[in-house]
N, CA, C and O atoms as CSV, one atom per row, in Angstrom:
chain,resi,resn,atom,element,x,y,z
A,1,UNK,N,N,41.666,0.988,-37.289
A,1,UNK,CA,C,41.163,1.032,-38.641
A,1,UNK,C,C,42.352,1.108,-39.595
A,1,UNK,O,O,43.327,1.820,-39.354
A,2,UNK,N,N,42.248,0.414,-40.594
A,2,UNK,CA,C,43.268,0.414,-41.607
A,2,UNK,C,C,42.846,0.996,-42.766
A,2,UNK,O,O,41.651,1.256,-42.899
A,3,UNK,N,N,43.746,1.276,-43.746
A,3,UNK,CA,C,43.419,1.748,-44.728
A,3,UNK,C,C,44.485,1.834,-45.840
A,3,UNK,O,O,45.553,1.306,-45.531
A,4,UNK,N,N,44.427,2.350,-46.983
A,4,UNK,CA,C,45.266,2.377,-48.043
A,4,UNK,C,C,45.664,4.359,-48.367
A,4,UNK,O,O,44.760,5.195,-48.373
A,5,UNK,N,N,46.816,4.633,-48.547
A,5,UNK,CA,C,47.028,5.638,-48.569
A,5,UNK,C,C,47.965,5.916,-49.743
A,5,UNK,O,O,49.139,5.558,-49.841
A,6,UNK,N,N,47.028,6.824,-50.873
A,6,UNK,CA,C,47.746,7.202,-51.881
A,6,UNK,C,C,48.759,8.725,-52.307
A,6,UNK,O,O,48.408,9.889,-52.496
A,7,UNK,N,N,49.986,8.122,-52.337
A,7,UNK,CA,C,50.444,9.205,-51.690
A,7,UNK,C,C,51.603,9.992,-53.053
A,7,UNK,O,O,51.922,11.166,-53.242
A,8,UNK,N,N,51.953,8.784,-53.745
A,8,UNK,CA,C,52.599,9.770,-54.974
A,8,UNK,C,C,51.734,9.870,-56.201
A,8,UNK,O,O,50.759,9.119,-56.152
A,9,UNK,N,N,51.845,10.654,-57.368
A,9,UNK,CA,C,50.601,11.214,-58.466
A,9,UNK,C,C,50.947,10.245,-58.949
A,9,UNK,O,O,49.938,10.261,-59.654
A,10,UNK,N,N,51.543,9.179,-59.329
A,10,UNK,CA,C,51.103,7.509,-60.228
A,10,UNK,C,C,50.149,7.349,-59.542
A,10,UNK,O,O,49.065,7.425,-60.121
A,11,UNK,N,N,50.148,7.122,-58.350
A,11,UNK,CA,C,49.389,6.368,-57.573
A,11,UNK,C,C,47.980,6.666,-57.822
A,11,UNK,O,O,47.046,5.930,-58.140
A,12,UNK,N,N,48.051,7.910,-57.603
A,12,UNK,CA,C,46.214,9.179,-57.799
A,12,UNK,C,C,45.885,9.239,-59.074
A,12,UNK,O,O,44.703,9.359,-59.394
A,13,UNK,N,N,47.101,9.146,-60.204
A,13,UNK,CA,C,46.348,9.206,-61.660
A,13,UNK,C,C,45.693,7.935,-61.886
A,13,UNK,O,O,44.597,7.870,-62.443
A,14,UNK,N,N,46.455,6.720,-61.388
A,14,UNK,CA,C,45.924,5.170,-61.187
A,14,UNK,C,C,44.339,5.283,-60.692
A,14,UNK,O,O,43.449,4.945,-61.472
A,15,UNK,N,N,44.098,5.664,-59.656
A,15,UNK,CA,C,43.203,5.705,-59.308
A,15,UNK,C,C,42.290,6.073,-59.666
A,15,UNK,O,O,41.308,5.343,-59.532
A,16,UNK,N,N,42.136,7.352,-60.288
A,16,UNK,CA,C,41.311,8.265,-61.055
A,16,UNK,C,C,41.109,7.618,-62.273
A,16,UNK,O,O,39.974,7.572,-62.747
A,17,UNK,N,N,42.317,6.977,-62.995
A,17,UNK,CA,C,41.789,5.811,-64.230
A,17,UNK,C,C,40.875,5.094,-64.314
A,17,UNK,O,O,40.033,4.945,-65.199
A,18,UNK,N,N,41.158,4.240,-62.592
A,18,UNK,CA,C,40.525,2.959,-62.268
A,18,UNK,C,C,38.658,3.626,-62.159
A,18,UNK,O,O,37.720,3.051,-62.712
A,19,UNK,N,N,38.525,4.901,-61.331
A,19,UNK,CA,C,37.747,5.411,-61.146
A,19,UNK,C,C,36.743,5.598,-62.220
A,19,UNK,O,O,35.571,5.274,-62.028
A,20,UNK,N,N,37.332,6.338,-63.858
A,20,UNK,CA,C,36.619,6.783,-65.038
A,20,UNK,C,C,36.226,5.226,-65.467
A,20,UNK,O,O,35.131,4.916,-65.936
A,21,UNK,N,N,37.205,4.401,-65.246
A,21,UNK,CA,C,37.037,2.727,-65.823
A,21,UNK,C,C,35.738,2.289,-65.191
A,21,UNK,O,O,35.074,1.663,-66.017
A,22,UNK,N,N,35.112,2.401,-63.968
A,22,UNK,CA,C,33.915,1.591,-63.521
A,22,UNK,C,C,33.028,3.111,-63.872
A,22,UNK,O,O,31.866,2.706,-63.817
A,23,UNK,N,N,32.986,3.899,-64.043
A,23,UNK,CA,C,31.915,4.941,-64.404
A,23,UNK,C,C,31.576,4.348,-66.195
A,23,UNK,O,O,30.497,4.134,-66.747
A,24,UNK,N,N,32.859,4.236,-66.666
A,24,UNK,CA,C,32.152,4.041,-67.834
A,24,UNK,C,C,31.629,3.104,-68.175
A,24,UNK,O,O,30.922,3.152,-69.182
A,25,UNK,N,N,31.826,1.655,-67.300
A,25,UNK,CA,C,31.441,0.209,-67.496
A,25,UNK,C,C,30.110,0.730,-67.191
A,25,UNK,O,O,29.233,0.045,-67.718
A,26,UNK,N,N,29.596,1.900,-66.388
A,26,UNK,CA,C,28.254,1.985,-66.438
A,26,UNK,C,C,27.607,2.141,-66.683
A,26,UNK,O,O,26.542,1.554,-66.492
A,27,UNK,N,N,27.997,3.679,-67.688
A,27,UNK,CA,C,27.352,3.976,-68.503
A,27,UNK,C,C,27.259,3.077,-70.020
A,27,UNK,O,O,26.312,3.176,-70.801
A,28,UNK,N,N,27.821,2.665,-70.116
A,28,UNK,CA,C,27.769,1.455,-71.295
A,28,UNK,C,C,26.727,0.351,-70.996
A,28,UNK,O,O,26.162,-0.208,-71.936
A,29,UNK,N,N,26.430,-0.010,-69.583
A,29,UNK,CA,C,25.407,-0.617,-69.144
A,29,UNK,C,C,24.303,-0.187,-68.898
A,29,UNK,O,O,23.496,-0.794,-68.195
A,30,UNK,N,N,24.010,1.351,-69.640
A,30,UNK,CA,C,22.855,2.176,-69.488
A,30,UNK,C,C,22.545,3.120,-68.331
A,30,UNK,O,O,21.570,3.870,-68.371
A,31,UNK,N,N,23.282,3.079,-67.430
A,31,UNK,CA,C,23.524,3.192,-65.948
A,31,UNK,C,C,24.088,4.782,-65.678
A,31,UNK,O,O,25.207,4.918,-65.183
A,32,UNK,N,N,23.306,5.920,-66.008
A,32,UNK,CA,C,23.764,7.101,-65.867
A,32,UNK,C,C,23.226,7.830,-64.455
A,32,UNK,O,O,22.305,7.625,-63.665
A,33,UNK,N,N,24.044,8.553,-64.552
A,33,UNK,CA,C,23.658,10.073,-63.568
A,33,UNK,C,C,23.275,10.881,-63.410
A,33,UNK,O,O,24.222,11.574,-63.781
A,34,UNK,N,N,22.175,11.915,-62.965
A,34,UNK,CA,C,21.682,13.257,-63.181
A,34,UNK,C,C,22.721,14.107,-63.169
A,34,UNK,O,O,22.855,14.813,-64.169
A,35,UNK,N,N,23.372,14.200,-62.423
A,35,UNK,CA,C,24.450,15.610,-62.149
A,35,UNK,C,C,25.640,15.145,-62.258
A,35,UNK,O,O,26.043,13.996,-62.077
A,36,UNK,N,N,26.408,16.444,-62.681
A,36,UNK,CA,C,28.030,16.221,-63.165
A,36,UNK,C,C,27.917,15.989,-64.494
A,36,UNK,O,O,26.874,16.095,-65.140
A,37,UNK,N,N,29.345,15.566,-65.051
A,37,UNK,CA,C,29.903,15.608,-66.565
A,37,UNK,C,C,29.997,13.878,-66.727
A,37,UNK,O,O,30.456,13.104,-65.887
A,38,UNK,N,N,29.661,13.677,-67.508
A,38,UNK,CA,C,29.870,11.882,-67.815
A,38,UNK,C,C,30.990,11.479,-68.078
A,38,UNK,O,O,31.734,12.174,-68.770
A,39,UNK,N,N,31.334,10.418,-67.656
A,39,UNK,CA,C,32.960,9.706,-68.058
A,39,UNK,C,C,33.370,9.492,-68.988
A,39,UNK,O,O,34.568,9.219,-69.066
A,40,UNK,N,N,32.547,9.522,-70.121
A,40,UNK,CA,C,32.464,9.026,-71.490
A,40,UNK,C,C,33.540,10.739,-71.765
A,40,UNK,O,O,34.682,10.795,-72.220
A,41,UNK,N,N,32.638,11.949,-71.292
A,41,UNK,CA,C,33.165,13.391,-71.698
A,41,UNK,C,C,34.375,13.535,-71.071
A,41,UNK,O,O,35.326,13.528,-71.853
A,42,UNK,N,N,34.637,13.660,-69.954
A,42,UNK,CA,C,35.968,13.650,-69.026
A,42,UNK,C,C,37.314,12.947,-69.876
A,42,UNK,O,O,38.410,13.471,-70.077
A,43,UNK,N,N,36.830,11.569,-70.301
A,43,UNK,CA,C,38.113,10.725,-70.878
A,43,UNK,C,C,38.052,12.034,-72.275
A,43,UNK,O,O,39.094,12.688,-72.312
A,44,UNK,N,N,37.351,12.303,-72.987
A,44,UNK,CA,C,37.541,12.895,-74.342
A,44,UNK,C,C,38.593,14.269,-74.062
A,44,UNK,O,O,39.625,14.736,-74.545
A,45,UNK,N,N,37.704,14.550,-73.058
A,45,UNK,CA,C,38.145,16.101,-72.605
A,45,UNK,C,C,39.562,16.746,-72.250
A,45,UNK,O,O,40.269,17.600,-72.786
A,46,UNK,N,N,39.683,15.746,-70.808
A,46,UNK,CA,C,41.159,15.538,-70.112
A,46,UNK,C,C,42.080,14.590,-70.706
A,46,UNK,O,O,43.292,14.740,-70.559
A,47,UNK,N,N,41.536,13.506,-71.448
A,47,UNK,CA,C,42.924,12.462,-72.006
A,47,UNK,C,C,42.817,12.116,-73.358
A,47,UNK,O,O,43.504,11.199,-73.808
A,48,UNK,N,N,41.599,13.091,-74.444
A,48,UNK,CA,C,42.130,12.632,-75.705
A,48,UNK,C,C,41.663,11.494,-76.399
A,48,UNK,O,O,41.861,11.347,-77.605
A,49,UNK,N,N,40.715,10.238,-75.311
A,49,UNK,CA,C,40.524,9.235,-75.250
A,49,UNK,C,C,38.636,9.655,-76.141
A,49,UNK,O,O,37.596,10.053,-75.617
A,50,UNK,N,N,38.926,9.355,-77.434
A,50,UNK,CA,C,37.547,9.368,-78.469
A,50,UNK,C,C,37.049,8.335,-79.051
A,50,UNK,O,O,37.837,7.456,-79.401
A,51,UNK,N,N,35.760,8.184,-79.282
A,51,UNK,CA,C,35.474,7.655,-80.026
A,51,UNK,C,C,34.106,6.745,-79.126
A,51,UNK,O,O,33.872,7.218,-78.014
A,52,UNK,N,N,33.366,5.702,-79.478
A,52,UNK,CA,C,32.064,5.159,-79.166
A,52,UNK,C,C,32.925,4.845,-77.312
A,52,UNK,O,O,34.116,4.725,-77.026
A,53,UNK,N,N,31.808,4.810,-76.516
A,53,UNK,CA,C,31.993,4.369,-75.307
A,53,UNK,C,C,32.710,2.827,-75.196
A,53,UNK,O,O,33.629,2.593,-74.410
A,54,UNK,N,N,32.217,1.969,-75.982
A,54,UNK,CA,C,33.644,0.677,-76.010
A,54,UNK,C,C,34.701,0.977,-76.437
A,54,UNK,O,O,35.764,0.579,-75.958
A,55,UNK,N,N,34.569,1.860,-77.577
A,55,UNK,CA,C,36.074,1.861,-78.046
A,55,UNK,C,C,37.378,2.703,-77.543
A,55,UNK,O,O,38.597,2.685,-77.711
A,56,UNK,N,N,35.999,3.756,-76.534
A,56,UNK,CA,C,36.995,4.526,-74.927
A,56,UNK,C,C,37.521,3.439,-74.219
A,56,UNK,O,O,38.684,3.401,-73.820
A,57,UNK,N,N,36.592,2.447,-74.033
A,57,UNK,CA,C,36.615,1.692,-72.967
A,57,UNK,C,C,38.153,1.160,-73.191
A,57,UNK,O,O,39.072,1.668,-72.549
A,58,UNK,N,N,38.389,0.053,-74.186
A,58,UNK,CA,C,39.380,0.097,-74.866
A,58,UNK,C,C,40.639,0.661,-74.632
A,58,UNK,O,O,41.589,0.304,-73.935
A,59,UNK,N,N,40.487,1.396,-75.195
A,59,UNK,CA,C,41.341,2.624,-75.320
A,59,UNK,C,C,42.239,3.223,-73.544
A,59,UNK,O,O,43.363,3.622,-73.238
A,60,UNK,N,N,40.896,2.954,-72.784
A,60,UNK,CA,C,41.227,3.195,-71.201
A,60,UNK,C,C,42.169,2.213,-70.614
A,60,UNK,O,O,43.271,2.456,-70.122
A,61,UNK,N,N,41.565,1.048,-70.739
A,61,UNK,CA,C,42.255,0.107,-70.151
A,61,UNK,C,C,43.691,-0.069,-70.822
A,61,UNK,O,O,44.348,-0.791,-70.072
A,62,UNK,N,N,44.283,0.228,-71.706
A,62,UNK,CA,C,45.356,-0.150,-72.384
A,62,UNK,C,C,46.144,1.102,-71.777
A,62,UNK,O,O,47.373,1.046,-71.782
A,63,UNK,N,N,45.392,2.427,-71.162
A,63,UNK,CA,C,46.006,3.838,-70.258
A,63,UNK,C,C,46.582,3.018,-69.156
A,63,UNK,O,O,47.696,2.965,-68.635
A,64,UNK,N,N,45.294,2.308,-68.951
A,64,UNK,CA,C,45.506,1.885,-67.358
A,64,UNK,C,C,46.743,0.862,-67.406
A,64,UNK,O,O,47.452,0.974,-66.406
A,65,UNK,N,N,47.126,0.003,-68.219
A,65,UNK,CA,C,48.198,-1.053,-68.081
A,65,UNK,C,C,49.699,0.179,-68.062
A,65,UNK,O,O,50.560,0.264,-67.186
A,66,UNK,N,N,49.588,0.912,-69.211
A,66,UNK,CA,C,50.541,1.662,-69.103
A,66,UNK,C,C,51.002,2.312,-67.634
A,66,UNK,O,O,52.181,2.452,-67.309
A,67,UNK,N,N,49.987,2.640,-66.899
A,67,UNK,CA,C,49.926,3.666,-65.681
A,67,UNK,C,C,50.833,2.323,-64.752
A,67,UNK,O,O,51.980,2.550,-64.369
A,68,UNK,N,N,50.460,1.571,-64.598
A,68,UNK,CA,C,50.292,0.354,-63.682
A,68,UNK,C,C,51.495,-0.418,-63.969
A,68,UNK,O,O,51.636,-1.276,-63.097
A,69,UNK,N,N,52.569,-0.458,-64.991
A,69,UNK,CA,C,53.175,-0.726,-65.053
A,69,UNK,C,C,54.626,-0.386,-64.544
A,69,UNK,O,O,55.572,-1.113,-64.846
């Protein structure tokens, strides 16, 4: 079995980006969850990242190029 192994904190904050990035494509697509904190709150909370769910969205992906670069 193979696999991918993330092993320095770029790597895990990347991930966790990429992670809030398809939670929020979902909730923007109406697409929520009963339990836990929403991605929309998390980005506000932990990174500062405000404002309407596109304009997080936004706002995320331009995190994520930075991270990734």
């Amino acid at each position: 079995m193979s696999g991918i192994a993330l092993t320095t904190p770029e790597q895990i904050e990347a991930f966790r980006l990429l992670s809030l990035r398809g939670a929020l494509k979902m909730e923007i697509a109406g697409l929520r969850h009963s339990k836990g904190i929403s991605a929309s709150k998390v980005l506000r909370e932990q990174y500062g990242i405000t404002g309407q769910r596109k304009a997080q969205l936004v706002k995320l992906e331009a995190r994520i190029k930075e991270v990734t670069e």
